[in-house]
C-alpha positions in Angstrom: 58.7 22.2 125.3 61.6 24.7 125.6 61.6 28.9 125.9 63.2 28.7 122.1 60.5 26.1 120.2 58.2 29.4 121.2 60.4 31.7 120.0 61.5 33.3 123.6 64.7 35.5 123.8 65.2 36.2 127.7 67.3 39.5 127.3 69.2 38.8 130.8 70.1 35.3 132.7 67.6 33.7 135.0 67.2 35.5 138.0 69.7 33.8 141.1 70.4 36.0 143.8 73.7 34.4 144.3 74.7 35.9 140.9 72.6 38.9 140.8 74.3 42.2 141.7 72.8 45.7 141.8 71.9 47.1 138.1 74.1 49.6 136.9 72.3 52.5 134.8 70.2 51.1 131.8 71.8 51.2 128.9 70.2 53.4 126.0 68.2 51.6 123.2 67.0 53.3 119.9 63.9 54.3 118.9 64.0 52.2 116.2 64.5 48.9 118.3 62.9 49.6 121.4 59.0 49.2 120.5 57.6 45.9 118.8 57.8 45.1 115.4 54.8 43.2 113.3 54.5 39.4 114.9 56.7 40.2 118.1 55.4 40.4 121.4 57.0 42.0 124.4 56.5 40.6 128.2 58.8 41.3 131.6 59.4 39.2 134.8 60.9 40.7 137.7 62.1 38.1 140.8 60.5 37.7 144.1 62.7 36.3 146.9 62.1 34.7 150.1 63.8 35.0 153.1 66.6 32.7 152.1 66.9 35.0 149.0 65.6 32.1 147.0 62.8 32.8 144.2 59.9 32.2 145.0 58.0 33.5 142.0 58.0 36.1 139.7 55.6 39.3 138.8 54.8 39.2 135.1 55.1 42.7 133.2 53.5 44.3 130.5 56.0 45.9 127.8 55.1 46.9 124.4 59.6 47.1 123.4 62.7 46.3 125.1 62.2 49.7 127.0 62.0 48.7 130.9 59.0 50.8 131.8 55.3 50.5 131.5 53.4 52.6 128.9 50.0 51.1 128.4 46.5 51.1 129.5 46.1 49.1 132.3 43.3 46.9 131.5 45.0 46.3 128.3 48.5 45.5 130.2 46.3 43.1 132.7 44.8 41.0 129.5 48.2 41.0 127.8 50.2 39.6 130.7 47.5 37.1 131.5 47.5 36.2 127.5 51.1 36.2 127.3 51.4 33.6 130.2 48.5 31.3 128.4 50.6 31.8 125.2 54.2 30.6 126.7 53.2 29.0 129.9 54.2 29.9 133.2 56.2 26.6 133.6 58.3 28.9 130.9 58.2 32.6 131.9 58.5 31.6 135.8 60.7 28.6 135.7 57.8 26.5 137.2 57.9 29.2 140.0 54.8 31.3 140.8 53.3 34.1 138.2 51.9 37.6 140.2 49.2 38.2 137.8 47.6 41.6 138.1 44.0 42.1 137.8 42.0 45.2 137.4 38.5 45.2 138.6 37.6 43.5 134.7 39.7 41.0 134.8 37.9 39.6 138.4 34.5 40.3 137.6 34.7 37.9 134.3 37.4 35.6 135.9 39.8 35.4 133.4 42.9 35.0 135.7 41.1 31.0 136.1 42.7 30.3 132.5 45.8 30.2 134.4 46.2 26.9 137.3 45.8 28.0 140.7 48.8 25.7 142.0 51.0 28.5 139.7 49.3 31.9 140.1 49.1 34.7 142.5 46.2 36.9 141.5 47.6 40.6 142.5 45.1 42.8 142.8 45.4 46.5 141.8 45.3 49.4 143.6 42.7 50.8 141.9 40.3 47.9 142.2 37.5 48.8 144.7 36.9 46.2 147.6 32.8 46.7 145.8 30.6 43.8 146.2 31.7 42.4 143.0 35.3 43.0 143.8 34.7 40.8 147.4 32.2 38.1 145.4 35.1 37.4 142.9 37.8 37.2 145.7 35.5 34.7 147.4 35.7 32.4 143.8 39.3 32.5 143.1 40.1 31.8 147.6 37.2 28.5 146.9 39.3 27.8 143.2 42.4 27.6 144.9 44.0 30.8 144.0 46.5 32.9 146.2 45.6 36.8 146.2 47.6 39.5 146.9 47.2 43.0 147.0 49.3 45.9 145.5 50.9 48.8 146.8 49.2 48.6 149.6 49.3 51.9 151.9 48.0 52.7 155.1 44.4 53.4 155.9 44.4 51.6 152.1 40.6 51.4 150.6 40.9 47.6 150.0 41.2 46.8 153.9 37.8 44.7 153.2 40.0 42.4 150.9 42.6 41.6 153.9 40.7 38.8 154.6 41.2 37.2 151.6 45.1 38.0 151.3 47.8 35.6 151.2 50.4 38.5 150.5 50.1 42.3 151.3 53.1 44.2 149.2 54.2 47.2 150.8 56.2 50.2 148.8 59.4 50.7 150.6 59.9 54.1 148.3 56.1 55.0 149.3 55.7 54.5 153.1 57.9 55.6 156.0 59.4 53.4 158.6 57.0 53.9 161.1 54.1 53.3 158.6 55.4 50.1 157.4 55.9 48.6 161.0 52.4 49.6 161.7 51.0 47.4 158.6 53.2 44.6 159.7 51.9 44.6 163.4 48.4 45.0 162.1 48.1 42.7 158.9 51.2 40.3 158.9 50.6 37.1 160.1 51.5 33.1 159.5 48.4 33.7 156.9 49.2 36.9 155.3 52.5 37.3 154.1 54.1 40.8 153.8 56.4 41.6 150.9 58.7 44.5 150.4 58.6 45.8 147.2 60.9 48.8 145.3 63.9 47.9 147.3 67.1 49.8 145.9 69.4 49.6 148.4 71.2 47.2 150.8 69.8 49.0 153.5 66.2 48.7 152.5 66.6 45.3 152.0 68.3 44.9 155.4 65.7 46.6 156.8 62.6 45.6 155.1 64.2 41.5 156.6 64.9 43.1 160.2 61.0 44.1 160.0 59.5 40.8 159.4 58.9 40.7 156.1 58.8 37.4 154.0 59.3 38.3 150.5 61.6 40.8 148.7 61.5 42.7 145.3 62.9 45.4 143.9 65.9 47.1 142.2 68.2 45.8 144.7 67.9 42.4 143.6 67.1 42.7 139.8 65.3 44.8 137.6 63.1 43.2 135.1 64.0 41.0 132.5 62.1 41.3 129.2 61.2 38.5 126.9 60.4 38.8 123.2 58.1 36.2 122.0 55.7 35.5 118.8 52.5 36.6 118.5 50.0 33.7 116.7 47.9 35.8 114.0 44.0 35.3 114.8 40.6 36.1 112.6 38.3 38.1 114.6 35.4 36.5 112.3 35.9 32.6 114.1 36.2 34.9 117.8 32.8 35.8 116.8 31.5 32.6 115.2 33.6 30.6 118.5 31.7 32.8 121.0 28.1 32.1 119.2 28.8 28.5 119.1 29.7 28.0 122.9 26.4 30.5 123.6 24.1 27.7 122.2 21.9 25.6 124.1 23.4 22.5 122.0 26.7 22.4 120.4 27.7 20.2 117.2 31.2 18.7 118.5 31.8 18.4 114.7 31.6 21.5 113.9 33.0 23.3 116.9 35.9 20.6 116.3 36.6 22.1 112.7 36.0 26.0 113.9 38.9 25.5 116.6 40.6 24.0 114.1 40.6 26.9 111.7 41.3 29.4 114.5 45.1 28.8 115.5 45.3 31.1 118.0 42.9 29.3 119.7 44.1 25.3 119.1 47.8 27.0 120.1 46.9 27.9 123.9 44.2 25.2 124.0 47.0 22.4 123.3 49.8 24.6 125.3 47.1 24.7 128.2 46.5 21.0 128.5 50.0 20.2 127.5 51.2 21.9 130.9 53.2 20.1 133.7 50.6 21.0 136.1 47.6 18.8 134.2 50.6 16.0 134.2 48.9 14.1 131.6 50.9 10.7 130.7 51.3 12.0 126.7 51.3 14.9 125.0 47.6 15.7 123.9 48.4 16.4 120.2 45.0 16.9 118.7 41.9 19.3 119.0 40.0 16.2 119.2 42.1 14.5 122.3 41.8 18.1 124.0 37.8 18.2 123.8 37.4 15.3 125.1 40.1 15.6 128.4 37.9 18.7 129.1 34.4 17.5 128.0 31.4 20.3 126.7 31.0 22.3 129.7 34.7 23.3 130.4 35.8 23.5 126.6 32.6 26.0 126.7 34.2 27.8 130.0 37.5 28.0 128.3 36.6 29.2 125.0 34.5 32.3 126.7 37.3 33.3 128.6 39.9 33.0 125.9 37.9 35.1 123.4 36.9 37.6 126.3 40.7 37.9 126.6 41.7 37.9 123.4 39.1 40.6 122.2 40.8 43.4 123.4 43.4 42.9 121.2 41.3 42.8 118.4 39.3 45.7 119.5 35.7 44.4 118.3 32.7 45.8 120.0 30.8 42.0 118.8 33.2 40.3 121.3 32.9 43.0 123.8 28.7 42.7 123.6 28.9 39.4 124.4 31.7 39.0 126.6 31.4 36.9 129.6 29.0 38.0 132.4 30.3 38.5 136.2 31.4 35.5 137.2 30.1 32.8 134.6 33.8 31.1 134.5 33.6 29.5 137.7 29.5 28.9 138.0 28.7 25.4 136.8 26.1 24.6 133.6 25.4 28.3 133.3 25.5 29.5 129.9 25.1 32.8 128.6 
């Protein structure tokens, strides 16, 4: 499936750095055009280059209009982005490159980043998330699932220096730390297992520098700023969220009837087909039918992903049912538990 059968516009070209150049001043956009209208949806991507300045993934932005800047709640930004890349696939907003994902402490104590395959995601965790208990207990799922983790903005004498351990990547805020700083973060912390990237580069220099340093990956400015994509929303009843999330809470489940509720709920039978229908399942033929998908992912998963999705999904419908019975700390990746 192409970026235009789901209704993506990508408002600038495919990040190359051999044909990217440093972004001239943004041009103005009106009012009128720059938030989203009924049935749109907004998302970003900004590049991440290696040392050979070749992508290696991209971070995935929330944006409610064309406007490049964030102006959201962030645990309503984190469930968006990780909804939007369910909705279009990452194979489509990353170019089957990896997606930086960011999770607030929410989104890793009920494991939602999991509806997203570990072979494609980097879970990039906040600065405001806590290295709590919880924090370090849902780190320790997502490193056993397979899951890269970075950390955000990181800083020195940064409260998250209990999550080290678990870090594949450590990005560091060239605009935020001073030269000194950032070499003492890459003697401590870098390493053939942790990976540091440079992030808000602007300049030549920085980026220069931030490679003459040691570090391994590159964002910023310099390179590209981010490109937003305009997609469709898929309308949903909040009535089947509710009657879907009763179901899966039942002891026993009627495959019958949980067939035909799916069914009637097409924002859930959209991302349940585009799910299994990714390149990363590499299923022989396209699994067409709610029917096929059940039965690729049998009871217990279709239960797993069902929670998750309507946990996800309930934010944007804003119903205190759905938030009752969300998904307790870490449910998604504890086998034959059921809430």
């Amino acid at each position: 499936m192409t970026a235009s059968q789901f209704g993506l516009k990508f408002r600038d070209g495919h990040a190359d750095i051999r044909e990217v150049k440093p972004v001239p001043a943004k041009e103005k956009v009106s009012a009128a055009l720059s938030l989203a209208l009924p049935g749109q949806r907004f998302v970003a991507r900004q590049p991440i280059f290696d040392r050979a300045q070749n992508v290696f993934g991209y971070e995935i932005l929330f944006r409610n209009g064309v406007e490049d800047y964030f102006n959201a709640d962030p645990e309503l930004a984190a469930r968006t982005i990780l909804d939007s890349s369910l909705l279009y696939g990452i194979e489509t907003l990353c170019d089957n490159k990896r997606a930086f994902v960011n999770c607030t402490r929410e989104v890793l104590f009920k494991d939602l980043i999991t509806l997203l395959p570990p072979s494609q995601t980097v879970a990039e965790i906040l600065e405001t998330v806590e290295p709590e208990d919880r924090v370090i207990a849902a780190c320790k799922r997502l490193k056993a699932a397979g899951y890269l983790i970075a950390l955000d903005d990181f800083a020195p004498n940064d409260p998250r220096i209990p999550l080290c351990e678990f870090a594949d990547i450590i990005k560091v805020d060239f605009r935020a730390t001073r030269p000194e700083e950032r070499a003492g973060m890459m003697r401590r912390f870098g390493s053939a297992k942790c990976k540091m990237l440079a992030e808000k580069l602007e300049t030549p220099h920085e980026f220069h520098q931030a490679r003459d340093m040691g570090f391994v990956y590159f964002q910023g400015y310099f390179f590209c700023r981010p490109e937003v994509v305009i997609g469709r929303e898929v309308p949903a009843s909040r009535l089947h969220y509710l009657r879907l999330l009763e179901m899966v809470c039942r002891s026993e489940i009627d495959m019958r009837e949980f067939e035909k509720l799916l069914k009637q709920e097409s924002s859930i039978s959209y991302r349940l087909l585009r799910y299994l229908n990714s390149p990363v399942f590499g299923f022989a033929l396209e699994i067409k039918s709610i029917r096929h998908a059940m039965a690729v992912l049998g009871e217990r998963e279709m239960r797993r992903w069902v929670r998750l999705v309507v946990t996800l999904l309930r934010t944007a419908l804003r119903s205190p049912e759905i938030e009752y019975r969300s998904v307790p700390d870490g449910a998604a990746l504890r086998d034959g538990r059921h809430p």
